[in-house]
DOLUMDREN-973721 format. One record per residue (C-alpha): residue in one letter; y, x, z. Coordinates in steps of 0.2 Angstrom, whole numbers, plus 2048, in hexadecimal, padded with zeros to 3 digits. Layout:
residues N
VOKOL_A_Y_X_Z
...
END
This chain:
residues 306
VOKOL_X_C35_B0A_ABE
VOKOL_X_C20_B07_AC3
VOKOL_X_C1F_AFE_AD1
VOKOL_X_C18_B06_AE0
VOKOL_X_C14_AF6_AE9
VOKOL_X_C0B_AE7_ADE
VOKOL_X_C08_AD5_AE4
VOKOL_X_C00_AC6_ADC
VOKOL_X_BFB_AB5_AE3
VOKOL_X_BF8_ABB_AF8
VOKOL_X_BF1_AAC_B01
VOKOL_X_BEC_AAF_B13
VOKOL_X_BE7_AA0_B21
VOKOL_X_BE4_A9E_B34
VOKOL_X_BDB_A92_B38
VOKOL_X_BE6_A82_B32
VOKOL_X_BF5_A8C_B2F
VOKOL_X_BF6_A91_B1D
VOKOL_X_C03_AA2_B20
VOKOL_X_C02_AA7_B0D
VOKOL_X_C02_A9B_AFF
VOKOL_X_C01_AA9_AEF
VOKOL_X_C0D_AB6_AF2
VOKOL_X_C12_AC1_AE2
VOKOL_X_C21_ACD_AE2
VOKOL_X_C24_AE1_ADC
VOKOL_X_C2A_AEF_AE4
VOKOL_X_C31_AFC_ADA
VOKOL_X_C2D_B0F_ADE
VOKOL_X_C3A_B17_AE7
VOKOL_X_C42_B08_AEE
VOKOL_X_C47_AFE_AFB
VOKOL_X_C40_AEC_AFC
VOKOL_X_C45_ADF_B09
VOKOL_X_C37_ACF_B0D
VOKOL_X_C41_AC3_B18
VOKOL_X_C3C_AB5_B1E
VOKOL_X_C40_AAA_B32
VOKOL_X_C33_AAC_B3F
VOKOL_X_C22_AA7_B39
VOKOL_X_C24_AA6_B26
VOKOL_X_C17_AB4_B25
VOKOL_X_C21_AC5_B22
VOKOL_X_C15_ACF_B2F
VOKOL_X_C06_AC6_B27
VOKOL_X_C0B_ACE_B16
VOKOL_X_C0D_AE0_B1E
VOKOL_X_BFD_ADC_B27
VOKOL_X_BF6_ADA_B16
VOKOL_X_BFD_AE8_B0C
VOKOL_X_BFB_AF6_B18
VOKOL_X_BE7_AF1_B19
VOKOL_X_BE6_AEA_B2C
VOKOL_X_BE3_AD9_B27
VOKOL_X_BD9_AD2_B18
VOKOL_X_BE2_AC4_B0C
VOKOL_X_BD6_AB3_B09
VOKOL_X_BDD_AB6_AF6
VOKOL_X_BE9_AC0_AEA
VOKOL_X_BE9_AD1_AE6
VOKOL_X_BF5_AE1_AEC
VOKOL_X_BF3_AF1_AE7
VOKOL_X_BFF_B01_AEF
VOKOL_X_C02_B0F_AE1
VOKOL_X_BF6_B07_AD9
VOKOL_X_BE6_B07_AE6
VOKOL_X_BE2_AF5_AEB
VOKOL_X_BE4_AF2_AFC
VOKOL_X_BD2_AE8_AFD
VOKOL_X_BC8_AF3_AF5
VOKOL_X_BCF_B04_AF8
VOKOL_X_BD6_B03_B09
VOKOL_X_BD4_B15_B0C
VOKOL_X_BDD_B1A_AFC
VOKOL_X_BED_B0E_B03
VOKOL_X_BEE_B16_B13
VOKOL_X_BEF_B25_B0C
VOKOL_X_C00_B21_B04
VOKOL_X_C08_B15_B12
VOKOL_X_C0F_B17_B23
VOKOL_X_C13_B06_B2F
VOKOL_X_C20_B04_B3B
VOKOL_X_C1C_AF4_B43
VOKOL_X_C26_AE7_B4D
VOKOL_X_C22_AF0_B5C
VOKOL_X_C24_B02_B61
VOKOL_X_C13_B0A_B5E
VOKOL_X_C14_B1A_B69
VOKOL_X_C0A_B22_B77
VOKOL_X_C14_B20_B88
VOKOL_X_C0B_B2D_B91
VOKOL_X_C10_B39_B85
VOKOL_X_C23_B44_B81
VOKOL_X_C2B_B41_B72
VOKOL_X_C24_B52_B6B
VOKOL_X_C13_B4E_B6F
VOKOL_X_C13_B3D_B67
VOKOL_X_C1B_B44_B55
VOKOL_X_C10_B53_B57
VOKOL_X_C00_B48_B5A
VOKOL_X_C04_B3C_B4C
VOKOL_X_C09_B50_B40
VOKOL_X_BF8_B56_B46
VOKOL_X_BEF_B47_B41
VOKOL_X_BF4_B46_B31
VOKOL_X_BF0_B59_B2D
VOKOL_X_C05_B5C_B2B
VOKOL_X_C08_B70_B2A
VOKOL_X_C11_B76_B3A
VOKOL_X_C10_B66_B43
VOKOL_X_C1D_B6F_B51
VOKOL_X_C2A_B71_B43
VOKOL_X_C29_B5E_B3C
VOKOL_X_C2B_B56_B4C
VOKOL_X_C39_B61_B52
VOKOL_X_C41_B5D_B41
VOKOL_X_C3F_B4A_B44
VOKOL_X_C45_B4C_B56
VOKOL_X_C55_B53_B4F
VOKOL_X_C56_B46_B43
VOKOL_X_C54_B38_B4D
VOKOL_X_C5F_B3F_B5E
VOKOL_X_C51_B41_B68
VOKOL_X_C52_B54_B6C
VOKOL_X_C57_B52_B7D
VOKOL_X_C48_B46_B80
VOKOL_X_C3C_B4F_B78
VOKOL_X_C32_B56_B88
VOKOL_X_C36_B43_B91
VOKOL_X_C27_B37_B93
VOKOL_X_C29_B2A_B84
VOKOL_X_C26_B1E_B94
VOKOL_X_C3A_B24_B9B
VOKOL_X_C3F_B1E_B89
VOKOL_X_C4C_B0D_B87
VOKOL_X_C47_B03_B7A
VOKOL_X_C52_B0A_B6C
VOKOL_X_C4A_B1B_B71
VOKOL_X_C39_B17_B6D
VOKOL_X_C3C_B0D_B5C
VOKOL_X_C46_B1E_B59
VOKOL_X_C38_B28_B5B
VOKOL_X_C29_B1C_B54
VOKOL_X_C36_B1B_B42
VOKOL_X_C34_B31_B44
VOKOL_X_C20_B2D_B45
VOKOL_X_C1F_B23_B36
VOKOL_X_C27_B33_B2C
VOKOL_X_C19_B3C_B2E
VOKOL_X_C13_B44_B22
VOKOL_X_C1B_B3F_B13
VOKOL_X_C15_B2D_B0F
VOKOL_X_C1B_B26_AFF
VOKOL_X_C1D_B16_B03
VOKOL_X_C24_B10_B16
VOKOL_X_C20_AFF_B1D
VOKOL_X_C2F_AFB_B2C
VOKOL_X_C29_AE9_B33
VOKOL_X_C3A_AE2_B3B
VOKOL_X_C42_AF5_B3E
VOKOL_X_C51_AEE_B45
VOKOL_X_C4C_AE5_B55
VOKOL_X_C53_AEC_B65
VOKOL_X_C5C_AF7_B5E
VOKOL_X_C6F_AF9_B63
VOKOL_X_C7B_AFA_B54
VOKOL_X_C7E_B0D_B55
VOKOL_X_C6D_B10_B54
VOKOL_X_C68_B04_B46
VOKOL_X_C74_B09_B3A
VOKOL_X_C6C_B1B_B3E
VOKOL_X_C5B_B13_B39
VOKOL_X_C64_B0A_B29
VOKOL_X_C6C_B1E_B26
VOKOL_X_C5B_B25_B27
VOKOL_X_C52_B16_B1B
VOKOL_X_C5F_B1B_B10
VOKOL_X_C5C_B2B_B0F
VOKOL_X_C49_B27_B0C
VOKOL_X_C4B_B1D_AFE
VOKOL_X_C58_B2B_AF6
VOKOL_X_C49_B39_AF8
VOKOL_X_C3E_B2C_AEF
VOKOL_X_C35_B24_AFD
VOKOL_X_C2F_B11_AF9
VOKOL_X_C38_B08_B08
VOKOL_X_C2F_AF4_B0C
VOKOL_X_C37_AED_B1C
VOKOL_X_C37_ADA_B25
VOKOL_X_C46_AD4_B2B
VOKOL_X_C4D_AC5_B33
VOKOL_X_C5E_ACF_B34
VOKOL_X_C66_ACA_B22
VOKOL_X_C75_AD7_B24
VOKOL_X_C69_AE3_B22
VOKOL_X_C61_ADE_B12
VOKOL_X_C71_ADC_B0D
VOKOL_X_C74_AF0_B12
VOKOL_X_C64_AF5_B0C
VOKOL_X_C5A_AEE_B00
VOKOL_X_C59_AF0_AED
VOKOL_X_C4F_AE1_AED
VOKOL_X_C4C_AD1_AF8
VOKOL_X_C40_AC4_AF9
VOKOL_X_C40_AB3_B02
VOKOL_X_C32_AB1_B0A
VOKOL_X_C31_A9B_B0F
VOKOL_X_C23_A8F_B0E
VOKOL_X_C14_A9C_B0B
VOKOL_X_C1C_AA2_AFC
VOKOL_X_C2C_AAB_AF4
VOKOL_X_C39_AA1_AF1
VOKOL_X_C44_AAC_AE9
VOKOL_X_C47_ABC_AE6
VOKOL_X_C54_ACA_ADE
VOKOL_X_C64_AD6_AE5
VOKOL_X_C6E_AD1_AF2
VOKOL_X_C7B_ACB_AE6
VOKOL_X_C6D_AC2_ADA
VOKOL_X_C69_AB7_AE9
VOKOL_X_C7B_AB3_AEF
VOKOL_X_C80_AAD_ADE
VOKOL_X_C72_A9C_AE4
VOKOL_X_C7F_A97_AF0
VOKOL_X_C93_A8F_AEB
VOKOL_X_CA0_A9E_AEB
VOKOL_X_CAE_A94_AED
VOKOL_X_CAC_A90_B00
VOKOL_X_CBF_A8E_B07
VOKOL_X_CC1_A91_B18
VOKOL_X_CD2_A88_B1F
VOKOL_X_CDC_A8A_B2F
VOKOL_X_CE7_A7C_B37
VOKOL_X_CF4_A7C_B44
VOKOL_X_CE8_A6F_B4F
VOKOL_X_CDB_A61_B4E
VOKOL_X_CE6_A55_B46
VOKOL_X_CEB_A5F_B37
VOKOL_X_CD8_A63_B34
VOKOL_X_CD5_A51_B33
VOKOL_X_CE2_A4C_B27
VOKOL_X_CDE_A5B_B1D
VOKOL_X_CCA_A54_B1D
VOKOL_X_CCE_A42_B16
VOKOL_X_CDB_A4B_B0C
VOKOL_X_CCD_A56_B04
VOKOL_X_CBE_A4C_B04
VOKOL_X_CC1_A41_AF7
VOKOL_X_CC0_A50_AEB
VOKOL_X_CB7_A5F_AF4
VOKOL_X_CA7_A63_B01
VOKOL_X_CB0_A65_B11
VOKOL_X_CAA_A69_B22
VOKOL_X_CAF_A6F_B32
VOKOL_X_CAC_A7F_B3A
VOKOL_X_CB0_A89_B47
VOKOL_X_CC1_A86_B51
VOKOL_X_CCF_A7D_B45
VOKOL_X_CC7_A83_B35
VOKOL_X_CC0_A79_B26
VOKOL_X_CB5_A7F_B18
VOKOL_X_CB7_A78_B07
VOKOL_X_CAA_A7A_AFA
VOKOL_X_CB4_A7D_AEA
VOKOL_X_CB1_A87_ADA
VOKOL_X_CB8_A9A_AD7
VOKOL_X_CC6_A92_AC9
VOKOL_X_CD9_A95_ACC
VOKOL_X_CDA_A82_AC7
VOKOL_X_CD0_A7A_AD3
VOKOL_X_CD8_A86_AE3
VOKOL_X_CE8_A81_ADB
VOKOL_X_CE3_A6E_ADC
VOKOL_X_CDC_A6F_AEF
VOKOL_X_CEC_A78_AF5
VOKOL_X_CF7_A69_AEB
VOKOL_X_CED_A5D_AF3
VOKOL_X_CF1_A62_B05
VOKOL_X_D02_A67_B00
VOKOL_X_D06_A54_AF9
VOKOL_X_CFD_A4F_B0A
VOKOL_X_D09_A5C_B13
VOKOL_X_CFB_A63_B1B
VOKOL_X_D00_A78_B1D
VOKOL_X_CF2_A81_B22
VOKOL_X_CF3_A90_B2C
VOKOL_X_CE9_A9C_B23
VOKOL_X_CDC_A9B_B18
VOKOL_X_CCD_AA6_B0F
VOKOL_X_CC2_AA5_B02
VOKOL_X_CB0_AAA_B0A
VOKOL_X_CA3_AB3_AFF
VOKOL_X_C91_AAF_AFF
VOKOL_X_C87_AB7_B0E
VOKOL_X_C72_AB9_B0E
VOKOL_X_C73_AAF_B1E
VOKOL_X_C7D_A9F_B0D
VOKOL_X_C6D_AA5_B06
VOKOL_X_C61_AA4_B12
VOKOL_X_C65_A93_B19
VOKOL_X_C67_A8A_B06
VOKOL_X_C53_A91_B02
VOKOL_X_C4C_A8C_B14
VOKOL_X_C57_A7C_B12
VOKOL_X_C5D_A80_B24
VOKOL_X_C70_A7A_B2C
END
């Protein structure tokens, strides 16, 4: 597939602080890509980038092919941007916000597209309401209807997810979905990994000014072991004699109430030489699980956090 986003070699510096250290990914038409990265590694700065609000000190990026330097016009033309924070007029209803937003970009029957998103969105019974009335979740409902406007092949969503209850992010999630299905190109930010996870066809790491890695969601969890043990014991003295039992052989460490995780490999022969050795130490644990690799295993192993 041709890629509908292009990055190669983004630098970008504050003062001091050097934010982007030659960024390079793809995003393929159509698709959903994730960028994550913790607080400060640069995810906004690349948006910022991208959707022509900021200039980079270096690199190249081109959207559908039209440089973001030296065609800005031609990018906007193709993007929308849901930002971190809701972008909507508070002195305004709900209708007069989408129908402002319709009206400005020249959409046929602006009434008719933002009572559709209304609908979509289960905001019909606010629609004549001052956005200022709105809860939080309401507003970040109706600023994602405003970035639908219009069509735009290609939909930036910086952080999506913040202040959002459950039931209404997994609406968003639903509604990103169904984007990406109708051949939208979807780029969002995170710092919520389950919804990379959910979402995404394609993640980046974002750590240290540049990517350090990059692939599906299971690509990226086969970086981390996938043998991690978890064990449960009757009380703290079991957990201990299973440790000094274990740790001759094995990674062990303790986690959350009477469990142990031990780091062992996927073979029936080395589960079957753990559980001998506790039984020859008659140590019986009370349970036990074999845990699969998470983003969050992912995560921490790349930014070398605990």
């Amino acid at each position: 597939m041709e890629n509908a986003i292009s990055v190669n070699g983004l630098e970008k510096t504050y003062d001091d602080n050097t934010v982007l250290r030659g960024v390079s990914f793809d995003v393929e038409a159509g698709s959903i890509f994730a960028l994550l990265g913790s607080n400060g590694a640069g995810k906004t700065t690349t948006i910022n980038i991208l959707t022509t609000l900021i200039a980079a000190d270096g690199g190249r990026a081109t959207i559908n092919g039209f440089d973001v330097a030296t065609q800005p016009d031609k990018v906007r033309q193709q993007i929308s941007l849901t930002g971190q924070f809701a972008a909507v007029d508070d002195i305004l209803t709900a209708l007069e916000n989408l129908e402002l937003i319709a009206d400005l970009r020249h959409v046929p029957n602006s009434a008719k597209t933002a009572h559709d998103l209304l609908e979509r969105f289960g905001l019909v019974d606010a629609a004549d309401r001052r956005v200022a009335t709105f809860s939080g979740g309401m507003r970040r409902r109706l600023d994602i209807a405003m970035s639908l406007i219009g069509t735009p092949s290609i939909i930036f969503f910086d952080e999506p997810s913040t202040g959002l209850d459950p039931e209404v992010r997994n609406g968003m999630w639903d509604a990103i979905r169904t984007l990406a299905r109708t051949g939208t190109t979807i780029f969002l930010t995170t710092q919520y990994l389950e919804e990379a996870d959910q979402l995404a066809d394609k993640i980046a790491i974002l750590h240290g000014g540049t990517i350090a890695a990059t692939g599906t969601a299971r690509e990226l969890k086969k970086l981390v072991p996938s043998g991690v043990i978890e064990l449960t014991f009757h009380d703290e003295a079991q957990r201990t004699a299973a440790t000094q039992a274990l740790e001759p052989c094995y990674q062990v460490a303790a986690s959350d109430g009477m469990k142990l995780s031990v780091d062992a490999t996927n073979s029936v022969e080395q589960l079957a030489q753990l559980f001998t050795q506790l039984r020859d130490a008659r140590i019986e644990p009370v349970d036990f699980s074999q845990r699969s690799p998470t983003l969050d295993d992912v995560f921490l192993k790349i930014t070398g956090r605990e």
